[in-house]
C-alpha positions as CSV (number, residue, x, y, z in Angstrom):
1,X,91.0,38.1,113.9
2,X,94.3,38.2,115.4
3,X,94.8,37.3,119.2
4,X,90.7,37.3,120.2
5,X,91.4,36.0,123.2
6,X,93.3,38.8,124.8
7,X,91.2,41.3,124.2
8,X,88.2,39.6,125.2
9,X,90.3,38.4,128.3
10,X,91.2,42.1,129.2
11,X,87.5,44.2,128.7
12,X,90.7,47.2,128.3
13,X,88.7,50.9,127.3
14,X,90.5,51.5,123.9
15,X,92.7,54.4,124.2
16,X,93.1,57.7,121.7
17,X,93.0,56.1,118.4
18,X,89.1,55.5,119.3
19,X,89.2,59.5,119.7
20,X,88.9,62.0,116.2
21,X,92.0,61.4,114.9
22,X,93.7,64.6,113.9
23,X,93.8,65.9,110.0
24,X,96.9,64.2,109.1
25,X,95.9,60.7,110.8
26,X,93.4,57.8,111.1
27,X,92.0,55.8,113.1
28,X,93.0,51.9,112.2
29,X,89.3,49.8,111.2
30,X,90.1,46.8,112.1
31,X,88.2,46.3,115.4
32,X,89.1,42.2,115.9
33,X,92.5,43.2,116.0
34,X,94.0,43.5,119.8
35,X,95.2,46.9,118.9
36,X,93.8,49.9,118.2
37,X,95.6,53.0,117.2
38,X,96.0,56.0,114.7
39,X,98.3,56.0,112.2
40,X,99.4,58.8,109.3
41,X,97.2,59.3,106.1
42,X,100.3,59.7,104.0
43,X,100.7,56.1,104.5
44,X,98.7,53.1,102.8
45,X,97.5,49.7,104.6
46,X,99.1,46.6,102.9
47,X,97.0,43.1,103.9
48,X,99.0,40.9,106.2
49,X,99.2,37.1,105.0
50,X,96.8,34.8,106.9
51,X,99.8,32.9,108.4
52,X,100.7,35.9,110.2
53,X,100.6,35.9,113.8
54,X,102.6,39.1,115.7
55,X,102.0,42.0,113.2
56,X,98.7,43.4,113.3
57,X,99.1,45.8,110.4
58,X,102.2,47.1,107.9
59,X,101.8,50.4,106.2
60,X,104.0,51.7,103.1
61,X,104.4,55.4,102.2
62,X,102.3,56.5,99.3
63,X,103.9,59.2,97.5
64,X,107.4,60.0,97.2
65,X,108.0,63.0,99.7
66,X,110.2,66.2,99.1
67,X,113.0,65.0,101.7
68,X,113.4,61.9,98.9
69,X,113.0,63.8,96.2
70,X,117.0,62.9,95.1
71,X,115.8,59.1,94.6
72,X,114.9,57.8,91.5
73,X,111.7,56.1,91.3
74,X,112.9,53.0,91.0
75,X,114.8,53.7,94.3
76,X,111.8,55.1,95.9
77,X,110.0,51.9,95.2
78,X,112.9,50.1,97.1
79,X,113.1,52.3,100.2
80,X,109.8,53.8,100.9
81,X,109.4,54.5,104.3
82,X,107.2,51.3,106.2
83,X,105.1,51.1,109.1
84,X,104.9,47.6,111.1
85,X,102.1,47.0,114.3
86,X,103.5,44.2,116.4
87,X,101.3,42.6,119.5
88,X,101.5,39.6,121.2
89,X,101.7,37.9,125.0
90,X,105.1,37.3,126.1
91,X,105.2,33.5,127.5
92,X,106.6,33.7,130.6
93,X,108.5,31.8,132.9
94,X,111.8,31.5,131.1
95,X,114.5,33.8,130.1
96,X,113.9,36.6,127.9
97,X,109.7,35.2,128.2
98,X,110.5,31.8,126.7
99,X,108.6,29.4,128.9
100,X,110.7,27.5,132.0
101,X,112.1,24.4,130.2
102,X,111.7,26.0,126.8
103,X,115.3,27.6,126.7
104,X,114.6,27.4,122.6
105,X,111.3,28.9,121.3
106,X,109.5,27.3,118.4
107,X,110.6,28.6,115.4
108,X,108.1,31.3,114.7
109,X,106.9,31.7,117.8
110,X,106.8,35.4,119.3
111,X,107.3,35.4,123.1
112,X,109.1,38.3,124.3
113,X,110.7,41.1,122.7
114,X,113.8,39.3,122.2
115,X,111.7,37.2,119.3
116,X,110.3,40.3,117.9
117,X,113.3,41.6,117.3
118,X,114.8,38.4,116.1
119,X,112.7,38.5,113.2
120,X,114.5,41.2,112.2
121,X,118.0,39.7,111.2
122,X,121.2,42.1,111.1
123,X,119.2,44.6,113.3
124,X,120.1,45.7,116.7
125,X,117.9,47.9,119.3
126,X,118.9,50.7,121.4
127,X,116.8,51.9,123.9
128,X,117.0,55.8,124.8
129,X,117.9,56.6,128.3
130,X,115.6,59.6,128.1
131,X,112.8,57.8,127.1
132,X,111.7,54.4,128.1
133,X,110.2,52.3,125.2
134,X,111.5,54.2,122.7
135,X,114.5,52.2,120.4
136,X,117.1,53.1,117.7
137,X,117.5,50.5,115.0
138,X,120.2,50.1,113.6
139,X,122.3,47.7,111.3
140,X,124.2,45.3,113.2
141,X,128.1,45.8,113.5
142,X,130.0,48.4,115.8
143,X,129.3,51.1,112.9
144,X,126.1,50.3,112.0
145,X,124.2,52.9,110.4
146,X,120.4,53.8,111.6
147,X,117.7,52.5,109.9
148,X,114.6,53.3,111.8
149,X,112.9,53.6,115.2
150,X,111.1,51.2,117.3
151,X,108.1,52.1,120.3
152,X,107.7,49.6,122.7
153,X,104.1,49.3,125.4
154,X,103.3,47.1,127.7
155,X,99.5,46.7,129.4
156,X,97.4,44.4,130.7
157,X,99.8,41.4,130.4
158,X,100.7,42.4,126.6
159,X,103.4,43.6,124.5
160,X,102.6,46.0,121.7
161,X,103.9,48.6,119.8
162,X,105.6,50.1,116.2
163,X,108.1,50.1,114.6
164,X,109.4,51.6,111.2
165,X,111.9,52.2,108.6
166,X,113.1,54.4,106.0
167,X,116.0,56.0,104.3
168,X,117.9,58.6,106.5
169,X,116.9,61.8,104.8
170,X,113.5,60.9,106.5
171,X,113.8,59.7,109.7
172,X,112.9,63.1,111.0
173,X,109.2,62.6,110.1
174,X,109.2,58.7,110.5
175,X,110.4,59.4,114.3
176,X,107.5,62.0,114.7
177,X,105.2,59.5,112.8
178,X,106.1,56.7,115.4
179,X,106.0,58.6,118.4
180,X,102.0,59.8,117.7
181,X,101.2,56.1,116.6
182,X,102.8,54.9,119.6
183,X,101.4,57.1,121.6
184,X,97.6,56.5,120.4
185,X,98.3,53.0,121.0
186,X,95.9,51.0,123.1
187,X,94.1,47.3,123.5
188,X,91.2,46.6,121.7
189,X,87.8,46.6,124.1
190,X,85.7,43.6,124.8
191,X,82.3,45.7,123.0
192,X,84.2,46.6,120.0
193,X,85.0,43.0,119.4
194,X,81.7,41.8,120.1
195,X,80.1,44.4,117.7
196,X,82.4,43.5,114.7
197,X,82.2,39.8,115.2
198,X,78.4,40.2,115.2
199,X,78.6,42.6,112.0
200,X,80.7,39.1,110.1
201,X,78.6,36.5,111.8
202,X,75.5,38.2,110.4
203,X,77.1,38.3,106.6
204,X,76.8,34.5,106.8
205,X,73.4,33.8,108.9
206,X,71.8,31.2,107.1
207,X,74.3,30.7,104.5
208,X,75.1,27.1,102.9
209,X,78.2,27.6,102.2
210,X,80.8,25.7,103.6
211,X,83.9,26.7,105.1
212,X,82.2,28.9,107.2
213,X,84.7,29.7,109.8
214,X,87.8,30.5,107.2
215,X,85.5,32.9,105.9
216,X,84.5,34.8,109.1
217,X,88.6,35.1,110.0
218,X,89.6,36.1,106.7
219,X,87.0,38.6,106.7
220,X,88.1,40.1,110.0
221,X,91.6,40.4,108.9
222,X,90.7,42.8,105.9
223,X,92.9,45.7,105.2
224,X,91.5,49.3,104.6
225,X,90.1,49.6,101.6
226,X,89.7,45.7,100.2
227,X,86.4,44.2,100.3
228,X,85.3,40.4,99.8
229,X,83.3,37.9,97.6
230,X,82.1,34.2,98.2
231,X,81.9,31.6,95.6
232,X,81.2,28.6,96.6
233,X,85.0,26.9,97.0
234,X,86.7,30.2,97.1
235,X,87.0,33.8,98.8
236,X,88.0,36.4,96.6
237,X,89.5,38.9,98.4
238,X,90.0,42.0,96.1
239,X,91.2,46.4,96.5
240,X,88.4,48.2,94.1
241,X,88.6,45.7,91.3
242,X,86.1,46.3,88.9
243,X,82.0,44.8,89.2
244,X,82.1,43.0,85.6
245,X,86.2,41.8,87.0
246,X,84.7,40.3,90.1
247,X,81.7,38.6,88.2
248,X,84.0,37.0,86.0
249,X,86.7,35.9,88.6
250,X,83.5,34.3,90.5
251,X,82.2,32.5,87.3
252,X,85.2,31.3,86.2
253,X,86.8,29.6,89.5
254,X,83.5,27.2,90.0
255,X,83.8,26.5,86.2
256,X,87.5,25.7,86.3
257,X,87.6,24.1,89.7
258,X,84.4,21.3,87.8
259,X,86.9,21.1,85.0
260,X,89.9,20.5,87.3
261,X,88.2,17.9,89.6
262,X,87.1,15.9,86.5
263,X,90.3,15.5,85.3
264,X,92.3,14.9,88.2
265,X,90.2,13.3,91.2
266,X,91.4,14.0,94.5
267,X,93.1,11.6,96.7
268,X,90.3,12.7,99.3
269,X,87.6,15.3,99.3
270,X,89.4,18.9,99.4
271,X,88.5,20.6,102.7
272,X,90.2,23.8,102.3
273,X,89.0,26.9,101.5
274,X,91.0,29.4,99.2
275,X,91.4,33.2,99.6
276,X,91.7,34.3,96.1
277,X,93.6,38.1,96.8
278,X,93.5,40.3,93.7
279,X,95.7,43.4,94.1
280,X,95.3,46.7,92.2
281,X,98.0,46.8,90.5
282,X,101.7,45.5,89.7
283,X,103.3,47.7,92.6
284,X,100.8,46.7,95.2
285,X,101.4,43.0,94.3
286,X,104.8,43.2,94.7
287,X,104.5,45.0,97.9
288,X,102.5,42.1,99.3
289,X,105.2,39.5,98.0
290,X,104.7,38.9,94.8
291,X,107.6,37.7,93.8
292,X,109.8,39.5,90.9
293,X,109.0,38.7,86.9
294,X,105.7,37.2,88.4
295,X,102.1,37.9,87.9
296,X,100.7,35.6,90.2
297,X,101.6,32.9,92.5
298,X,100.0,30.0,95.1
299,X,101.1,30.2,98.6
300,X,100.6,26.4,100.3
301,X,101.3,27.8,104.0
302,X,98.9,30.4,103.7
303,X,96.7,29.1,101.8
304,X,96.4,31.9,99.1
305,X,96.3,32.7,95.5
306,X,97.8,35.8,95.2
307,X,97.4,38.1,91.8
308,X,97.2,41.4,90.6
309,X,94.6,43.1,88.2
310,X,95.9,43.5,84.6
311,X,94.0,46.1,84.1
312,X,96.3,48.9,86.4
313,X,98.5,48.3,83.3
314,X,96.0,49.7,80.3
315,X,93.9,52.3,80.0
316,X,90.9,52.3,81.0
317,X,87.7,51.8,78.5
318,X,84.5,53.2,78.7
319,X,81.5,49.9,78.1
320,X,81.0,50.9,74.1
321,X,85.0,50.4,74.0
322,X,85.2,47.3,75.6
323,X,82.1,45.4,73.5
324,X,83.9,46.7,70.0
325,X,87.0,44.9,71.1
326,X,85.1,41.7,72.7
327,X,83.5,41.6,69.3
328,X,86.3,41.9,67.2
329,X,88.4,39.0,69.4
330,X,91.1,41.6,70.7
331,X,92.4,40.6,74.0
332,X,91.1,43.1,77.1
333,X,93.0,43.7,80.6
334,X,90.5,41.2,82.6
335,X,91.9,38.6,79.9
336,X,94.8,38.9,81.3
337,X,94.0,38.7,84.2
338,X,92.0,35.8,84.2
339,X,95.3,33.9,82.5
340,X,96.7,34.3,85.7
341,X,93.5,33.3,87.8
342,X,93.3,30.0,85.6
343,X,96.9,28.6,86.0
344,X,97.3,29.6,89.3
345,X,93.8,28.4,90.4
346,X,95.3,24.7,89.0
347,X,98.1,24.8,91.4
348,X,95.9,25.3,94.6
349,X,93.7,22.4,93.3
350,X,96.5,19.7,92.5
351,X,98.5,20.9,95.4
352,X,95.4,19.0,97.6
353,X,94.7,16.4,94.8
354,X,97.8,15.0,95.0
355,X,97.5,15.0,98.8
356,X,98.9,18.5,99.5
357,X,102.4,18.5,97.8
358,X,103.5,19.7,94.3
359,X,104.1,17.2,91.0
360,X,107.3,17.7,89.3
361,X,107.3,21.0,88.0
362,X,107.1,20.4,84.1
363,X,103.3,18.6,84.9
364,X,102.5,21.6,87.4
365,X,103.9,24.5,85.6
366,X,102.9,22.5,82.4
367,X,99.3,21.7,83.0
368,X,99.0,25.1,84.4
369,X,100.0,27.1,81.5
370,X,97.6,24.9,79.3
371,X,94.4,25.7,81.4
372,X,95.1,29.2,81.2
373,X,94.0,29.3,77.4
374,X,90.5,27.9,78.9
375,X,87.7,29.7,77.1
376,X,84.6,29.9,79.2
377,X,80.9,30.3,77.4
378,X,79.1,33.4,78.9
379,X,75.6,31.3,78.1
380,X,76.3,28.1,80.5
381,X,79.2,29.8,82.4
382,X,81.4,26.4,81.4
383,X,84.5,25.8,79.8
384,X,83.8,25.8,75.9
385,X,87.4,25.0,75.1
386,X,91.3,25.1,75.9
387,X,93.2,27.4,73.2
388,X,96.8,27.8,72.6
389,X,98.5,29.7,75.5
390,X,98.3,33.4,74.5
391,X,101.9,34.0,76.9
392,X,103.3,31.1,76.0
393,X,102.8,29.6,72.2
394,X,105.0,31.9,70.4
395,X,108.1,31.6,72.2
396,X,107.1,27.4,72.0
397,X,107.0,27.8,68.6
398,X,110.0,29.4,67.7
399,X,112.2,26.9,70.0
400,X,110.6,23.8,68.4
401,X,110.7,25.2,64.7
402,X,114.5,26.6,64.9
403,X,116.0,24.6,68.1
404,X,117.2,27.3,69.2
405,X,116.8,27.2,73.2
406,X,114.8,23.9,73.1
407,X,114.6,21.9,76.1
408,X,115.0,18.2,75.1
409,X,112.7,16.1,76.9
410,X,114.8,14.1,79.0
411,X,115.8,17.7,80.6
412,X,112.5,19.0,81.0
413,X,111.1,16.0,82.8
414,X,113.9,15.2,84.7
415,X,114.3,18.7,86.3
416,X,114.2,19.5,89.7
417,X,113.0,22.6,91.1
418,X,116.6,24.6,90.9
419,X,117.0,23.7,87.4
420,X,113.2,24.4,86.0
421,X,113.1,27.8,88.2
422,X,117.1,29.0,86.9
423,X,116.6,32.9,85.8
424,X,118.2,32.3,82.9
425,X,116.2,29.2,81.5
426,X,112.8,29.6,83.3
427,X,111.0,31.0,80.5
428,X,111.9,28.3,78.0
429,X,111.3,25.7,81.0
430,X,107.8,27.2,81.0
431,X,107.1,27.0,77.2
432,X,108.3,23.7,76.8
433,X,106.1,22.0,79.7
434,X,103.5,24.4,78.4
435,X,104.2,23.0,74.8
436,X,104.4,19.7,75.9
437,X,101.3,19.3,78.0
438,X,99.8,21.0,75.3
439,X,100.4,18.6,72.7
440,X,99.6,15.4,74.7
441,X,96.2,16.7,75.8
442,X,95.0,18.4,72.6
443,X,97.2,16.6,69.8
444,X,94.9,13.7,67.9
445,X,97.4,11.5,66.9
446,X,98.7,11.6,70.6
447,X,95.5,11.2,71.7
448,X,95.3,7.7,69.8
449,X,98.6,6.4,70.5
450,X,98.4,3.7,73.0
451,X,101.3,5.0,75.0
452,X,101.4,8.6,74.7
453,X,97.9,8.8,75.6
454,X,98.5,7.5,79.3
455,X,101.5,9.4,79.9
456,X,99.9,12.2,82.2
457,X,97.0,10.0,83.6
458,X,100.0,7.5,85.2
459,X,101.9,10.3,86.2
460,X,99.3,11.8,88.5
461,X,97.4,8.7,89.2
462,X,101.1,6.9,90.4
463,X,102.2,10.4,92.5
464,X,98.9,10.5,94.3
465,X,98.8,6.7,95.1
466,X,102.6,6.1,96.2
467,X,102.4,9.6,98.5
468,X,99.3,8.7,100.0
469,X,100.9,4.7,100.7
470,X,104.4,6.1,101.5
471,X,102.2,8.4,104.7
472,X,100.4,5.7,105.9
473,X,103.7,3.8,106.2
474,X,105.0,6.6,108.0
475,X,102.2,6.7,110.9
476,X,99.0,8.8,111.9
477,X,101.5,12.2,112.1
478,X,104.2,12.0,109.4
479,X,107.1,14.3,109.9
480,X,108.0,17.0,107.6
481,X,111.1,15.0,106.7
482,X,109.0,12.3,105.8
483,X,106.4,14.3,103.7
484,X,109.7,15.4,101.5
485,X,111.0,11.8,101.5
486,X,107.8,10.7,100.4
487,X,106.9,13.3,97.6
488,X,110.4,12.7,96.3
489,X,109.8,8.7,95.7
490,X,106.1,9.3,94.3
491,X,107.2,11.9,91.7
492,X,110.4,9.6,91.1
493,X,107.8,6.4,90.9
494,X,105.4,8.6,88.6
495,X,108.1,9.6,86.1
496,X,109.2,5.8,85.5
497,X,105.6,4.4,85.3
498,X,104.6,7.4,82.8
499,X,107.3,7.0,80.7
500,X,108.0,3.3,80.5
501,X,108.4,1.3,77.4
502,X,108.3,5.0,75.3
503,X,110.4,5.6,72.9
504,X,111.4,9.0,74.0
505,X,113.1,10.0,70.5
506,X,109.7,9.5,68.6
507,X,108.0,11.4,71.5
508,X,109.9,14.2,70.9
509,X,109.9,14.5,67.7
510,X,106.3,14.5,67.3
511,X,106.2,16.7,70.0
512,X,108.7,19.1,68.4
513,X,106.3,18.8,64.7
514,X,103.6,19.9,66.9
515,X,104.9,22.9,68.5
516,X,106.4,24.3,64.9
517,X,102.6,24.6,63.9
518,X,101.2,26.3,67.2
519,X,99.3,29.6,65.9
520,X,98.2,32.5,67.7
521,X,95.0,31.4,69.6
522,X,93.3,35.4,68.5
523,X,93.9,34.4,64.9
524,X,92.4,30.7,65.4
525,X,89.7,31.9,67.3
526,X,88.4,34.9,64.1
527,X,88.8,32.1,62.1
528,X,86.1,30.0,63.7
């Protein structure tokens, strides 16, 4: 739902990519985008994040072609040919379109074409003489090498147009593939907008749901081939996951947004809705921006949980299969998946508990890893239990039996994001806060202590109350600098008040007897 107003402003006709696009090319869906165009079949649609304001679509190159047939695949993966479909209104009155005393755009901001290609950094254009509109790019520096091919329009007060990249034993095709896109470029009409906002606004006639208008836009800004669900806090956005995947994802957000709600009250009613985006597989993920070593993550600024299904990774099992193994307590894909869904659906919630900022990370990445062994009942569609971490208790146990890459707890408490997040510790940050967490919130004899029992109540009940004092200090509009200087002093605040008067060597100590007993939650749960 990109940019409505300009093509309801200009009632445009489309141009050739509403025509039968030829064999090798489609026609792009999307008709509350401002564009419309054809573009090649050899080339998959990848979403765009909500936050996205100038690119109307991005497509990658499927299969690995003959011309880049010397690349590994690993290489291929790296440099596959991409597709990017930019529009927007140039501003105006200032140099280059930045408005008359503007001389400095907002950062972000796309007003002329000297923006666009300012989001490209260490790229240069060069326009060809012979044909107006139509760019080189190439790397910046007097012998910079070419990298792709720009096209350039310009109608109806708008600036639109593609661009592309890919490795040089391609660019033959890529500059044919640009020049037909290009070409079939044209502004979207006022009766094709019309007709796909009614076909949205009738999905949601008479519906109770809230967050009604997040749901219309992040419909309308659906990629080829992904589809959506509603729950009632969430939008799952998914690419031909599975029916018994989707009821499951469904089921289990409501039950572990209750559970997450009852143990940490917001700060003030959560008024957000959250697009849920399950990927087919690892690559696709990745493609989106998932980052590396990662099976999931929880984008604040676009306000998206972003994960991949587990089950691209496994064969696939026919129903008789997949009830012999549910049966017998083995672990399936959608497990896996659901892992993922759990601790990632925890950092969404606290982020707006808390009053939209993150806890330190051992509490976040801690309490996240501990909700993702929830076990939810199939009868009342609640959570039964919290197991053992399947990902994580192993690796716990081992470091609190032998010592052996333990995290003491002064480190893992006092770390800051550099030092939880280092590539070389992360994994043993993670299993310690998992441990940790773990131990405080299922242990009985920590449970009864008097002082290790209020340890992660304080910590998010102090975090929530000094950021929410420290912003009404700060006046009705706080500044980004002092949202950061504010979260810093709560956590700091939180961390003193949870751990005053403990005696951190006991603590720990316990805490390491706990973890040299943790047993594989499969085994526990036969047992039962």
């Amino acid at each position: 739902m990109r940019n409505l107003a300009v093509a309801l402003i200009a009632a445009l006709p489309a141009v050739a990519a509403a025509a039968q696009a030829p064999a090798a090319y489609r026609a792009f869906e999307n008709k509350l985008a401002p564009v419309t165009f054809q573009y090649p079949t050899a080339y998959e649609e990848l979403p765009l994040p909500p936050s996205e304001q100038v690119l109307v679509a991005r497509y990658v190159l499927l299969d690995q072609p003959a011309e880049l047939g010397h690349l590994e695949p690993a290489q291929f993966t790296l440099a596959r040919p991409r597709l990017f479909v930019f529009h927007f209104e140039p501003t105006g009155a200032g140099k280059d379109g930045a408005p008359a005393g503007d001389p400095e755009p907002a950062a972000g901001r796309v007003g002329s074409f000297a923006d666009l290609l300012a989001r490209l950094p260490g790229i240069v254009a060069f326009e060809d003489p012979r044909r107006p509109g139509f760019y080189t790019l190439r790397q910046e520096g007097a012998d910079g090498g070419r990298l792709g091919f720009l096209v350039r329009r310009q109608q109806g007060g708008a600036e639109f147009g593609v661009y592309g990249f890919a490795p040089a034993d391609y660019h033959r095709q890529l500059q044919a593939q640009l020049q037909f896109v290009g070409r079939s470029l044209g502004l979207t009409s006022v009766v094709a907008v019309a007709r796909a906002t009614d076909e949205i606004d009738r999905i949601y006639d008479r519906s109770d749901l809230r967050f009604i208008a997040q749901r219309k836009r992040a419909r309308g800004d659906l990629a080829r081939g992904w589809a959506a669900v509603d729950t009632a806090n969430y939008l799952i956005v998914h690419h031909g996951a599975s029916a018994e995947l989707l009821r499951r994802l469904a089921r289990d957000l409501e039950a572990m947004r209750a559970l997450y709600e009852r143990a940490f009250p917001p700060a003030a009613p959560i008024d957000r809705l959250a697009v849920v985006r399950v990927c087919r597989n690892r690559d696709e993920y990745h493609l989106y921006g998932g980052p590396k070593d990662s099976s999931g993550f929880w984008h604040p600024g676009n306000e998206e949980l972003v994960l991949f299904d587990h089950a691209s990774l496994a064969p696939k099992l026919d129903e008789a299969a997949r009830r012999r193994l549910e049966k017998a307590n083995v672990r399936l894909p959608d497990d896996d998946t659901l892992v993922v869904l759990y601790h990632e659906a925890f950092h969404q919630f606290i982020h707006y508990a808390v009053g939209e900022f993150p806890p330190h990370d051992w509490f976040n990445e801690g309490y996240g890893d501990h909700f993702a062994g929830a076990r939810i009942a199939e009868a009342t569609a609640q959570v039964q239990r919290i197991e053992a971490n399947p990902w994580r208790w192993q690796l716990a146990r081992e470091m609190c039996a032998t010592g052996k890459d333990f995290v003491p707890l002064a480190d893992l408490i006092g770390a800051e994001h550099a030092t939880f997040y280092n590539a070389a510790r992360k994994r043993f940050f993670y299993a310690a806060a998992w441990s940790f967490v773990h131990f405080l919130e299922t242990d009985a004899a920590a449970k009864a202590h008097p002082q290790w029992s209020r340890i992660l109540p304080t910590y998010f009940g102090v975090t929530k109350d000094k950021y929410a004092a420290a912003l009404r200090r700060a006046g009705p509009e706080p500044t980004i600098a002092a949202r950061v200087v504010a979260g810093f002093n709560a956590r700091k605040a939180a961390l003193q008040a949870a751990f005053a008067g403990v005696d951190m060597a006991a603590l720990e100590q316990a805490w390491r007897r706990f973890g040299s007993g943790l047993k594989d939650p499969a085994t526990a749960r036969r047992g039962r």
